[in-house]
C-alpha positions in Angstrom: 114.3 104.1 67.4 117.1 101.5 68.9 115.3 99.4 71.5 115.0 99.7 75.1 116.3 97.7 77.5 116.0 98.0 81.3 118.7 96.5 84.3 117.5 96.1 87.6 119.5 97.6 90.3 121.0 95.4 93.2 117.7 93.9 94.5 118.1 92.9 97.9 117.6 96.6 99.3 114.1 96.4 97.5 113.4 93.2 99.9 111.2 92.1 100.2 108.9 93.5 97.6 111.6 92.5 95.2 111.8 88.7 96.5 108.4 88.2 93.9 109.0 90.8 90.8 111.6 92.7 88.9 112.6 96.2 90.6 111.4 97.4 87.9 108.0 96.3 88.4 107.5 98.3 91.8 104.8 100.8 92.0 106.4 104.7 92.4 104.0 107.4 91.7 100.9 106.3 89.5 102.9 103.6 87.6 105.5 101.2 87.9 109.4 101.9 87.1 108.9 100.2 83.9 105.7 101.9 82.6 107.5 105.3 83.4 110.1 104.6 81.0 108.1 103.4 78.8 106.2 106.5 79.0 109.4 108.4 78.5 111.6 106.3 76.4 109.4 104.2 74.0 108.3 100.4 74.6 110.5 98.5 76.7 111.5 95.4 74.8 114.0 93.8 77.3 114.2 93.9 81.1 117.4 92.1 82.9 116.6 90.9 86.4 117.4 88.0 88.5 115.9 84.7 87.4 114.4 83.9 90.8 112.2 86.6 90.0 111.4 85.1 86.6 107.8 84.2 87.5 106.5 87.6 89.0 102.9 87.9 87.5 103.1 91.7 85.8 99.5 92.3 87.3 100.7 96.2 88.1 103.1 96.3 85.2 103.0 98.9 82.0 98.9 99.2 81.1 99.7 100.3 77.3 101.9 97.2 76.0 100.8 94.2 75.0 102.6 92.0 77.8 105.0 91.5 80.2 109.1 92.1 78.6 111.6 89.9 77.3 113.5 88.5 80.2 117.2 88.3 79.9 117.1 88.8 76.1 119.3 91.4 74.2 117.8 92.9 70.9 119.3 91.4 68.0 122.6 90.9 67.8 124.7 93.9 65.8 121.6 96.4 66.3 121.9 99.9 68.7 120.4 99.6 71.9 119.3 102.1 74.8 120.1 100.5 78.2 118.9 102.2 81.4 118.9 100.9 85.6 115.0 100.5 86.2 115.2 103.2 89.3 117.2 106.0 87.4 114.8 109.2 87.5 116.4 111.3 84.1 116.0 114.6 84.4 113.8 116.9 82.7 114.5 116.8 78.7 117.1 114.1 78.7 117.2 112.1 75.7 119.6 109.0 75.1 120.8 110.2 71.6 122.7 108.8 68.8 126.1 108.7 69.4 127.6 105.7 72.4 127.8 107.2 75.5 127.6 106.2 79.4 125.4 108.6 81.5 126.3 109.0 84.9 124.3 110.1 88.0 126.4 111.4 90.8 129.4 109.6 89.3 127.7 106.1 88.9 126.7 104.9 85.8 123.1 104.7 85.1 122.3 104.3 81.3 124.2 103.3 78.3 123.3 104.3 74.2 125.2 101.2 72.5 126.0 101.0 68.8 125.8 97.4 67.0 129.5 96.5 68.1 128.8 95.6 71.9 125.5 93.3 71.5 127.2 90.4 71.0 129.9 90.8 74.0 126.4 91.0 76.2 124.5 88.6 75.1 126.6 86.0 77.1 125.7 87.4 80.4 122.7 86.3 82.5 122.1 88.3 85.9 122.0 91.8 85.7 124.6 92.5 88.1 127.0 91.0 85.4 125.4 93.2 82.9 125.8 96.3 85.1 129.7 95.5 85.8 130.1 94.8 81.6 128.6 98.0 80.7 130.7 100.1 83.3 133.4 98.5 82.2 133.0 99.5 78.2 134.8 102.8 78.1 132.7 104.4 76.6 132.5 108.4 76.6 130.9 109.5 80.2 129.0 112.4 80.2 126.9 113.5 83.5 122.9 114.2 83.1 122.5 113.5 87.0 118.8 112.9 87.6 118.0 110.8 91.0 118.9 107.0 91.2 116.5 105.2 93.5 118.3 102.5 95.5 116.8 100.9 97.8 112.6 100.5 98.7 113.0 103.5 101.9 114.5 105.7 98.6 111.0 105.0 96.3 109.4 105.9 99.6 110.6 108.8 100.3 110.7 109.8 96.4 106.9 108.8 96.1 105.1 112.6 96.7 107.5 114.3 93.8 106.5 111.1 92.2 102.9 111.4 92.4 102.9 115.3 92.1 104.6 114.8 88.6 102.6 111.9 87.4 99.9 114.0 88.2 100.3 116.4 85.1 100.4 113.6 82.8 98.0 112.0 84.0 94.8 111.9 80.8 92.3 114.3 81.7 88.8 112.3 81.8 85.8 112.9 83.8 84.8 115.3 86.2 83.5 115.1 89.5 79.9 114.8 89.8 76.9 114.0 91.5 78.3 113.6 94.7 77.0 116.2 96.3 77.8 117.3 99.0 81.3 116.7 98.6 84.2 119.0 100.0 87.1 119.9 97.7 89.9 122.1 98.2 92.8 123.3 96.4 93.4 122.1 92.6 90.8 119.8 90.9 91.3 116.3 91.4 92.2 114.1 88.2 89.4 111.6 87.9 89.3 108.2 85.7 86.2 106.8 84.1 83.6 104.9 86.8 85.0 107.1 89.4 82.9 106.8 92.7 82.7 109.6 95.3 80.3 109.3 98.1 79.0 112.0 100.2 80.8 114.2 102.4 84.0 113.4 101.5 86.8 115.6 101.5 89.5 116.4 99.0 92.4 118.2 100.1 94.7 119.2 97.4 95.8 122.1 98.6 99.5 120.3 99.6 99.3 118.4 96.1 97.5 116.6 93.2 95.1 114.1 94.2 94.5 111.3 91.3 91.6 108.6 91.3 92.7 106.6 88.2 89.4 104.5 86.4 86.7 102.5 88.7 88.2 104.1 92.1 85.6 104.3 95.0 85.7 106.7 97.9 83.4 106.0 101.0 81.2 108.7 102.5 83.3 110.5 105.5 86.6 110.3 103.6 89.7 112.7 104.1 92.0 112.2 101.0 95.4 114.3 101.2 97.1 115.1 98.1 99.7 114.1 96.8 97.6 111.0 96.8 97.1 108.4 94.1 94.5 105.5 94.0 94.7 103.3 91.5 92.0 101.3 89.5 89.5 99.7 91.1 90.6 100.2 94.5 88.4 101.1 97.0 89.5 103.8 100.1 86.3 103.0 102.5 87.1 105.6 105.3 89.7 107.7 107.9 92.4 109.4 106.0 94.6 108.4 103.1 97.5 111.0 101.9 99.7 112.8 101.7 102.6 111.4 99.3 100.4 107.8 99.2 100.0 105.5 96.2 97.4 102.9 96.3 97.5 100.5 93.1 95.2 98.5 91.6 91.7 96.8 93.4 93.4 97.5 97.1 90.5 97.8 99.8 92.1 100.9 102.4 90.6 101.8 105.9 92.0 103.9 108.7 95.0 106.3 108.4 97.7 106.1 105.5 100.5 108.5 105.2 103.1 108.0 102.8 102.9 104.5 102.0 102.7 102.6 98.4 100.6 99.5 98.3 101.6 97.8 95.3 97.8 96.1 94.6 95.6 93.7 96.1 96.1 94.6 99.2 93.4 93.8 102.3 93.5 96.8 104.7 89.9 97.0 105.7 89.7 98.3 108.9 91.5 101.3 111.5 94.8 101.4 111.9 97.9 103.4 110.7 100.3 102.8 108.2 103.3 105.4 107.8 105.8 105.4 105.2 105.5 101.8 104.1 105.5 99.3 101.2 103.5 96.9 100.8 103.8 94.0 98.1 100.7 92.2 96.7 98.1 90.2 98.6 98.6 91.6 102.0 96.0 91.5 104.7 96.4 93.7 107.6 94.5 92.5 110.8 92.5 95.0 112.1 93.8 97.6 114.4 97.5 96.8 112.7 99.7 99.8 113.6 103.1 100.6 112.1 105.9 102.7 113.8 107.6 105.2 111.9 109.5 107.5 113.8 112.6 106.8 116.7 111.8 108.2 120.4 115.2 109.4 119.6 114.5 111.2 116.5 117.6 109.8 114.8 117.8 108.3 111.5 116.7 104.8 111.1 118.4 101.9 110.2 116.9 98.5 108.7 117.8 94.9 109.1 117.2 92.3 106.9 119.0 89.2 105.2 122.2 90.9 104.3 122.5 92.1 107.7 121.6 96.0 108.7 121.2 99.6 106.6 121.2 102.9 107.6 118.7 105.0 105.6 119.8 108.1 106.4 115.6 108.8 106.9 113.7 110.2 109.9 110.5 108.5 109.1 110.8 105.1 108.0 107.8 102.5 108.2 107.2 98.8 107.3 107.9 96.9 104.4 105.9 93.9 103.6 106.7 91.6 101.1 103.8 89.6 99.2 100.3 87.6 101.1 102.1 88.6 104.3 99.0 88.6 107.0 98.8 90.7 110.6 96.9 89.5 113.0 94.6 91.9 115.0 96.3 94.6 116.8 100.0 94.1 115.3 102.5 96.3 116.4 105.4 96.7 113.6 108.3 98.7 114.7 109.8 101.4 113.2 111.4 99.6 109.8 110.4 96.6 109.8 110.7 94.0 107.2 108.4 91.0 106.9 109.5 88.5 104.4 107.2 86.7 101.8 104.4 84.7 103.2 105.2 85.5 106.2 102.6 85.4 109.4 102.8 87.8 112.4 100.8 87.6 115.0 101.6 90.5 117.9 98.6 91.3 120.0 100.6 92.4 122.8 104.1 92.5 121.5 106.8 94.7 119.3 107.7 92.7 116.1 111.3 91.9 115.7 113.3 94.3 113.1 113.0 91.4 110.2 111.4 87.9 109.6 112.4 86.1 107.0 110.4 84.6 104.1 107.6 82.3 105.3 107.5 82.5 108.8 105.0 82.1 110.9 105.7 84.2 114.2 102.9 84.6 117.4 104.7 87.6 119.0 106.0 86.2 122.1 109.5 84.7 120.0 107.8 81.5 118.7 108.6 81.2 115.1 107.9 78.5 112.7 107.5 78.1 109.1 104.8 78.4 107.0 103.5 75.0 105.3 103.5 75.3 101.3 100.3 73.7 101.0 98.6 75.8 103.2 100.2 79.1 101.9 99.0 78.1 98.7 95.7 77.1 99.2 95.0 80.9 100.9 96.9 82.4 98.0 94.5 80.8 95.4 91.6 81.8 97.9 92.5 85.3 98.2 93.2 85.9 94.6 89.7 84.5 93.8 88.4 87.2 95.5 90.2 89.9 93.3 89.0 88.0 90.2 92.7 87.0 89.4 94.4 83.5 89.2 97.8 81.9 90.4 99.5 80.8 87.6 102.3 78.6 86.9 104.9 80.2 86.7 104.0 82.5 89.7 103.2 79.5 91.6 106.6 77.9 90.8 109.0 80.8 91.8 106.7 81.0 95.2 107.3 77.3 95.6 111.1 78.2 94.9 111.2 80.6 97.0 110.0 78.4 99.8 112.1 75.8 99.6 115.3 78.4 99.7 113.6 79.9 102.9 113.0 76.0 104.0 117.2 75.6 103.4 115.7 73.0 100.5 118.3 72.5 97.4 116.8 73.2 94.8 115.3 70.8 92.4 117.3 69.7 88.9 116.1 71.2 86.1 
């Protein structure tokens, strides 16, 4: 089988989850973009993303290979290759083929099958928007599949009950739920991991969709879980409600209401509170009592701001969307799609957050904004990782450091 290669898609709709990882690395469903098409397509030998991203830790990435992709490497030069966009959803029975061929969704191009003549005219590129315009521009037969292209973090959102519901029926059947007694469960049988934990009158509501507790997942006494709902390994949901169309990854800690939201992994929200239709990156710590809007007064659709300026969604219910080890302080208000950079520090108490803040920034509420020092970032990184049993690593540790000094309006160091 040719291999596969994976292009992200324009990131800076995906900000700022996508300001630390690949697109393709986001959490959707039970699994990240790239573990779906691995699931699909075969292993994914190559992924094409922007170097500043170069560092991202794979923590959540695809559990069945042996490590993270090659970044910004072709296959050998003269072989076939399979190229897709990360966020392209193929539909049902789709196969890449034998013959060259761009597929289309919608009219846009969203996966190539190359023959052995066009590797060496791409392996000269480097960012993946180069890649993207090369590939359109190859002439090769079009033939539309459609499918649903995913562009910006608000789309995976939105997207994220089908997701889960789907995700659902592959996901390995395992053990069964016992000795929990009395525990409530209504509608279809929940899919349940090894080391699963259920405590006592709990509640399991799949009656609106699948409910999935992947391997070492704990659920508190007094629970409501709403399918669709995914938690992911380890993670820990320790009261209030959580669902529908939610998916919590790997050794999160979740308290208080959650309603079709996506915390990537590692994230701190341990006490009440609501969080609607949101994206969280890794690392965040919600203060307690840390409320998001996600709804207009106006019911209209909602727009977003951010660093290329403002977005319409074309969405009625649009949340928060926090990049990585962002912290709220107790009783912070987010407004209705909000973006809070990486690193970044809010502090409301008795004020509205703005629309954006950019990476870094340490903001009290009442318009006073500063930036975040590097050591001290750091040092509260390491601290917090500690606590999940993971490590800051070099690499990781040098694109966060890059990414501060870009925030900082630092040039950037000679290589």
């Amino acid at each position: 089988m040719p291999p596969l290669v994976l292009c992200d898609p324009p990131r800076e709709p995906f900000w700022p989850l996508a300001a630390t990882r690949p697109v393709a690395e986001l959490l959707a469903g039970t699994r990240t973009f790239r573990a779906r098409w691995a699931a699909r397509a075969g292993p994914v030998q190559g992924l094409w993303c922007d170097r500043e991203v170069h560092g991202c830790a794979f923590r959540t990435g695809d559990p069945g290979s042996s490590g993270p992709p090659l970044l910004n490497v072709w296959p050998e030069a003269g072989s076939d290759c399979r190229v897709a966009l990360a966020t392209w959803l193929p539909p049902a029975g789709w196969e890449f083929g034998d013959e060259p061929v761009e597929f289309r969704a919608a009219g846009a191009p969203v996966a190539w099958r190359l023959n052995g003549r066009d590797g060496p005219e791409l392996s000269a590129f480097e960012s993946p928007g180069e890649v993207r315009s090369l590939l359109a521009a190859l002439g090769l037969p079009v033939r539309e599949v459609g499918g649903l292209f995913l562009d910006s973090i608000w789309s995976v959102v939105a997207g994220n009950p089908d997701l889960i519901a789907a995700d659902a029926a592959e996901f390995p059947a395992g053990e069964t739920v016992t000795g929990v007694d009395p525990v409530v469960l209504l509608g279809e049988t929940p899919r349940v991991g090894a080391d699963v934990s259920i405590g006592p009158f709990a509640v399991l509501d799949a009656r609106q969709g699948p409910i999935v507790l992947d391997r070492g997942a704990s659920i508190e006494p007094f629970t409501l879980l709403k399918g669709p709902l995914y938690v992911g390994p380890d993670s820990a949901v320790l009261g209030g409600t959580a669902g529908p169309g939610t998916s919590i990854g790997p050794s999160c800690k979740v308290r208080g209401e959650v309603e079709g939201s996506i915390f990537q992994g590692y994230d701190n929200k341990a006490h009440d509170g609501f969080v609607g239709h949101s994206a969280l990156g890794e690392w965040v710590n919600l203060g307690a009592g840390t409320i998001t809007s996600d709804l207009k007064n106006t019911y209209g659709p909602v727009r977003v701001s951010g660093p290329a300026g403002r977005a319409t969604t074309g969405l009625l219910k649009v949340g928060a969307f926090l990049g990585d080890h962002v912290k709220t302080g107790i009783g912070s208000l987010l407004t209705t799609g909000a973006r809070l950079g990486v690193g970044t520090h809010f502090f409301g108490g008795r004020a509205v957050s703005p629309a954006w803040l950019p990476d870094f920034t340490w903001h009290d509420g009442d318009g006073g904004s500063r930036a975040v020092r590097l050591d001290a970032f750091l040092r509260a990184s390491r601290a917090a990782m500690t606590r999940r049993g993971q490590t800051l690593g070099g690499g990781e540790q040098a694109m966060l450091e890059a990414l501060h000094r870009r925030a900082s309006g630092v040039p950037a160091r000679a290589s």
